[in-house]
N, C-alpha and C positions, 0 to 999 in steps of 0.2 A: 269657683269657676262657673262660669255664664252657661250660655245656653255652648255645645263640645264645641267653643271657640280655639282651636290649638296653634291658632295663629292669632292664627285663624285667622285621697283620697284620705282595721279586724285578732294550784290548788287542795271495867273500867271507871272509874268513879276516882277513882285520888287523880287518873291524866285529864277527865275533866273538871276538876277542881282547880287542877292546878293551873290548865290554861285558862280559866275564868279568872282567877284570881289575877294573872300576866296580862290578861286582857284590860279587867279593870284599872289595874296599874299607870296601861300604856295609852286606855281609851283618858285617866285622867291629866298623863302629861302633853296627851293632843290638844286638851279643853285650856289649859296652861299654856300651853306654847304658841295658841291660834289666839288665846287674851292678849298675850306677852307683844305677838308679832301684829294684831289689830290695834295693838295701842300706838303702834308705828307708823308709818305715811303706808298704805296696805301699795299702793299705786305710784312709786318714785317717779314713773319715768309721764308722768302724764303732768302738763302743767294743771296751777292751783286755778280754776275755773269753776263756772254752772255747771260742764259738764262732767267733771271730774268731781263734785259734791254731790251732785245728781245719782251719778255712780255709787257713790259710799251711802246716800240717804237712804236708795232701796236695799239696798244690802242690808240694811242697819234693823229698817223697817220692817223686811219683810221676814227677818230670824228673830225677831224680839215679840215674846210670846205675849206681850205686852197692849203691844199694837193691831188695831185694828187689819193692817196691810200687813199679817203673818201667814207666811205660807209653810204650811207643812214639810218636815224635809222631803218626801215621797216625792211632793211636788214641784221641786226646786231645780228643774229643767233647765238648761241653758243650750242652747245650740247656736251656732258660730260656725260659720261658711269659712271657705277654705283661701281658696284663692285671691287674692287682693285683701282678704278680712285676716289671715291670718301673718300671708307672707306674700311678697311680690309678686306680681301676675304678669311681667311683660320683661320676658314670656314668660309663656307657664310653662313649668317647672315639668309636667306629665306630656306636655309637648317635645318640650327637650330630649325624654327619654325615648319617646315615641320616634325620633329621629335617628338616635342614637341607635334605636331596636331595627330600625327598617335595615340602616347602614350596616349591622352586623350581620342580617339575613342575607342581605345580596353576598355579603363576603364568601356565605358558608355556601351561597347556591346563587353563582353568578344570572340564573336564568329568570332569576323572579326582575332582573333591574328591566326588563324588558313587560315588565305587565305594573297595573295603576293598582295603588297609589304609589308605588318603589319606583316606579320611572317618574312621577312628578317629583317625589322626594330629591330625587338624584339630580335631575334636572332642573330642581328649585323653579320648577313651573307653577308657580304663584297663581297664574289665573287659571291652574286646574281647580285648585284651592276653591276658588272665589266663584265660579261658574256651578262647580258642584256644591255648593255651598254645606251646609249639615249631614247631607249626604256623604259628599269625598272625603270629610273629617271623619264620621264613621269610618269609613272603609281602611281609614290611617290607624282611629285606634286600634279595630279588629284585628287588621294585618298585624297588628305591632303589640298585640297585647295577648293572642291568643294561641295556639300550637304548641303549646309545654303547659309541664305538670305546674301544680300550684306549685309547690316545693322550688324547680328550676325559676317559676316567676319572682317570686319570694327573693330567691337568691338575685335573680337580674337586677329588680328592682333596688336592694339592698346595698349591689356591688357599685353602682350607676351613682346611687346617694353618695359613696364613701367617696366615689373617687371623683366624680363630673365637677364641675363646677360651673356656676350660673354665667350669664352673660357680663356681670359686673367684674368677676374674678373670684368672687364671692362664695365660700362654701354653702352648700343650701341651705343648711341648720342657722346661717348666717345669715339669710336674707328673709327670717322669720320678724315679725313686729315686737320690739320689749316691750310696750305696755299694754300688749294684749297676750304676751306671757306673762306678765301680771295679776291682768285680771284674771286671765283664767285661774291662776293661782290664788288669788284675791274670793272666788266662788265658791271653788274646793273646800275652799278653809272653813267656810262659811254653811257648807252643807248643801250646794249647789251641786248636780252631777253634769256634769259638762262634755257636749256632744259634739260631733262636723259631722252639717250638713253641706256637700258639697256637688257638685256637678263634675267634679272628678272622680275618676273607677273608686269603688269601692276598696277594689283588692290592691291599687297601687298605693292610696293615701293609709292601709291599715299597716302598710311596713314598717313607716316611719309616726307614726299617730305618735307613739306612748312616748318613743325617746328625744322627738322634737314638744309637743306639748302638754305630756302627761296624760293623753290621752289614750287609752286601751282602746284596741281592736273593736271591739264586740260594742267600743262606741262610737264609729265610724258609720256615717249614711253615705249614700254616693250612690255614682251611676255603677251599676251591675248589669255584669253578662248573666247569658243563661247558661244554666249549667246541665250536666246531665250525670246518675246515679251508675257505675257500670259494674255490675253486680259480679264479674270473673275475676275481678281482681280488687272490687272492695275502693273502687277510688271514684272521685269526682271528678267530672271533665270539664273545662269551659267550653264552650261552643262558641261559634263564630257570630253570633248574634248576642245586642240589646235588649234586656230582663227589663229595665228601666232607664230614663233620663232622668236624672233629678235635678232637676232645673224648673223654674219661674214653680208653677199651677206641680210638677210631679213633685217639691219637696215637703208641702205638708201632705201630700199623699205618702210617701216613705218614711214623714217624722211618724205619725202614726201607724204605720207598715213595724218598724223597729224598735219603737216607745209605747206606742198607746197613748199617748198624751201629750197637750199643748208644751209647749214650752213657755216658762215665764219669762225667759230672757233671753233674746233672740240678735243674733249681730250678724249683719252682711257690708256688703260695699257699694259704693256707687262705680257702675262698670256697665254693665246693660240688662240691667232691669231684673238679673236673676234671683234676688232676694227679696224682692217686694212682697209674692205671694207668703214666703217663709214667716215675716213680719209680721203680718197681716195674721195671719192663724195666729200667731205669740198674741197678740193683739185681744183676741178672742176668746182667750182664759177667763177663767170664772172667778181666777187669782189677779191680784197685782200686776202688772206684767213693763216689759221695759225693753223697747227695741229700738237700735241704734245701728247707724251706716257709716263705714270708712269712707269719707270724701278726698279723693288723693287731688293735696291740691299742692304739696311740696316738690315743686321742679328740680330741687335741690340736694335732698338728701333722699326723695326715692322718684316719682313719677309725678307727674300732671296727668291728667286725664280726666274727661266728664262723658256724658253721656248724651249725643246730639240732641236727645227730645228733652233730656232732663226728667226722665219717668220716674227714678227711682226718687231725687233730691222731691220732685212735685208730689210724691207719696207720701214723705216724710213731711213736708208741710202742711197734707191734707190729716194727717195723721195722727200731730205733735211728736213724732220719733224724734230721739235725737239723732246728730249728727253731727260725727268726728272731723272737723278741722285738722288734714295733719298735720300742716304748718304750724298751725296755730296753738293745738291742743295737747303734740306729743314731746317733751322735751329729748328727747331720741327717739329715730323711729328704729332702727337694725336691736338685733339682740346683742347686750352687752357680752 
């Protein structure tokens, strides 16, 4: 997700023998099952190209103790933007709900539809939107993301995924990318730990992380509220303000905030320019490293779109990043 475009995301000696022993067992039918499944096409849904050998060469390269271009597992970083990089963007998907959350509040307290952002919401006053620009989109998520416990957010968020569905008809788990739930799986296997960084809340995209992309909580970056500690009763509050934006320049500020460390392999999209900086840090590993951009250029099977100045595609050329053709380079883009 770009710069909060909404239209415009967070477990004695024989019992430790024995689990050592189940360990080793199970750690060597993983070492067997990731040979077994590597010997196969690791990436089905990607056609047979540069950039799809490209893909398998660092992999290959950078876990073979062999080679010069080995990177420690410690350091096997991956991070992968959310929005347009993982799944659809148009719309986004945390705008949706953002809508969906406004239109429930006026329900429960008709008096808020008479104050902004719920009266623009209501009245699909567009050029509140655009006037207020980064500003009135704040004011949308805050409204619409803040005033209940984690827990009741948790729950909304959760409830919203099962039942909403996308502008396509599409269930949301539906309008994720297969062959970048591939790769992602394709890295795991390989000894990659695999992250989002994205410009979407922290706490909406950790709902759904693990059981859309295998990805756990606790490896979720993103934009966060500030929070507050309230010691009477032992709980956490959001508060009505911006902790972070993690967008362009704030996401290797946060890769670092949450990791400590570069990423060697870093994936965003072309959309407006919010992954350039991300890249660029991957870039600047002392390791190997390998950064690549979704270019949605299929009018067809998902969106067209580029980016007026072309910042992100001219960075990638000033770069050598690659970068994803999806016309070209995905034999399916939706998750089988």
């Amino acid at each position: 997700m770009k710069s909060i475009q909404f239209s415009l995301r967070f477990i004695y000696l024989f019992a430790f023998v024995l689990i050592a022993a189940c360990t080793n067992k199970q750690d060597s039918k993983d070492v067997l099952e990731n040979k077994q499944e590597n010997s196969k096409d690791p990436l089905p849904s990607w056609n047979n190209g540069t950039l799809k050998t490209a893909i398998i060469n660092f992999v290959k390269e950078s876990t073979d103790t062999n080679s010069k271009h080995f990177i420690p597992t410690i350091n096997r970083i991956a991070t992968f933007d959310n929005d347009g990089t993982l799944w659809a963007e148009k719309p986004l998907v945390q705008e949706l709900f953002a809508l969906h959350r406004i239109s429930k509040m006026v329900k429960e307290n008709p008096a808020l539809a008479k104050k902004q952002p719920f009266k623009a919401v209501l009245e699909k006053d567009v050029q509140f939107f655009k006037k207020g620009g980064e500003k009135a989109l704040i004011e949308l998520v805050i409204a619409s993301h803040t005033g209940m416990s984690e827990d009741q957010f948790e729950k909304e968020v959760s409830d919203f995924m099962a039942t909403g569905t996308y502008s396509s008809g599409k269930h949301f788990q539906d309008i994720t990318y297969q062959p970048q739930l591939e790769l992602l799986n394709y890295l795991r296997a390989n000894g990659f730990k695999t992250f989002i960084c994205s410009g979407g809340t922290i706490e909406f995209i950790r709902v759904f992380s693990q059981e859309y992309y295998g990805i756990p909580k606790e490896q979720v970056i993103g934009t966060s509220f500030k929070y507050q500690y309230v010691d009477s009763n032992k709980s956490i509050v959001r508060l009505p303000a911006l902790n972070s934006f993690d967008d362009k320049a704030g996401k290797p500020v946060n890769i670092q905030l949450h990791i400590g460390q570069r990423p060697v392999f870093a994936c965003g999209n072309v959309g407006a320019g919010g992954d350039i900086a991300m890249l660029q840090y991957s870039q600047g590993s002392k390791f190997p490293s390998f950064q690549m951009l979704v270019n949605h250029t299929d009018s067809t099977r998902e969106f067209f779109y580029q980016e007026k100045d072309s910042a992100s595609l001219k960075a990638a050329a000033l770069n050598k990043w690659h970068v994803i053709n999806m016309k070209e380079d995905w034999k399916t883009v939706y998750r089988n």
